[in-house]
Each structure stands twice: as structure tokens, then as C-alpha cells.
N, C-alpha and C positions, 0 to 999 in steps of 0.2 A: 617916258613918264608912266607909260601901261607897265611896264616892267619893273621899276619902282613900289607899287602897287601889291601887285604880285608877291614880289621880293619880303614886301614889310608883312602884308598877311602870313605866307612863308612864315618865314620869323617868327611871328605873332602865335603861331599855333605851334611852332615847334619848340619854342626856348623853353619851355618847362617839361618835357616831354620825358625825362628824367626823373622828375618825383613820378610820376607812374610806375619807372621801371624799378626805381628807387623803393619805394613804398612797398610796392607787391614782393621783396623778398623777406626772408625768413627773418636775418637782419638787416633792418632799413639802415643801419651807422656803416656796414659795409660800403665798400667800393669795387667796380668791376675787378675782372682777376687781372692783371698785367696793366691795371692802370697807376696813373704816378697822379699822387693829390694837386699838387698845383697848387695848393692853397683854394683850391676852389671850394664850394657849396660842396657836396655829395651827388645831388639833385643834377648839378651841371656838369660832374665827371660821368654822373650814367649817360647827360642826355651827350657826349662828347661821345662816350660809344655808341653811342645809336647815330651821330652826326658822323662817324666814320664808315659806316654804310653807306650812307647815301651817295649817289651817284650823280652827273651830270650835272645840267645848269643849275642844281638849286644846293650844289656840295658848298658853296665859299657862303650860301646864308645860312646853311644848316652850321658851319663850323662856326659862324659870327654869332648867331642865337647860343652857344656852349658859354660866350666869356660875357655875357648881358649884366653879370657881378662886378666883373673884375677887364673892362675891356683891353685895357694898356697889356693885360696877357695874351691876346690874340695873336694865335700866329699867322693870322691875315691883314693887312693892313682895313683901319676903315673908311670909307669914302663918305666925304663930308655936302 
């Protein structure tokens, strides 16, 4: 349950983390360089690169908070 917790705060601060990175370029309607749209938001491909850094136990809800638009795109399965 403590980990659950964790996990959704996680989450919570990181699924928009993209309009940040998103925002502060010169053009915000870009998309990182060697990314593939997906049909996603913008917002969700930048924060998709910044969720492919991530490392360790908090990689599978950094890459879950990427598809919080479009979940059925996930390439993680989700746990209900």
C-alpha cells in the first residue's frame, strides 16, 4: 500500500513534466529529435524523453505517466 502511495505521487508530479520541457523551447509545436509522434499530445512525447532517463524502481511509472492521454498506447501493461 506505502508503495502505491509513492508510486501515484510519482506519477502525479511527473505526467506533465513535458510542457516544461515542451514550453521552454524556441518552438514549443516541435517534438524531441529521433522521437516518433504516436499520436500523442507534444507535452507527453517530451515528457516520454525525459521518462527514458529515468532509472530504477520508479522507470515503469515514469513510462505510465507518458500515455495518462492515450493509455491503451502504453507499452507497459496497467495494473488495476
Amino acid at each position: 500500500m506505502e508503495n502505491d502511495v509513492i508510486n501515484a505521487a510519482f506519477s502525479g508530479l511527473f505526467h506533465d513534466t513535458g510542457k516544461i520541457l515542451q514550453r521552454s523551447q524556441a518552438d514549443p509545436t516541435r517534438i524531441p529529435l529521433g522521437s516518433d509522434k504516436e499520436g500523442q499530445p507534444v507535452h507527453a512525447i517530451w515528457t516520454q524523453n525525459l521518462a527514458d532517463e529515468v532509472r530504477g524502481n520508479f522507470k515503469a511509472v515514469a513510462l505510465q505517466s507518458v500515455y495518462h492521454h492515450q493509455p491503451d498506447k502504453s507499452r507497459l501493461p496497467i495494473n488495476d
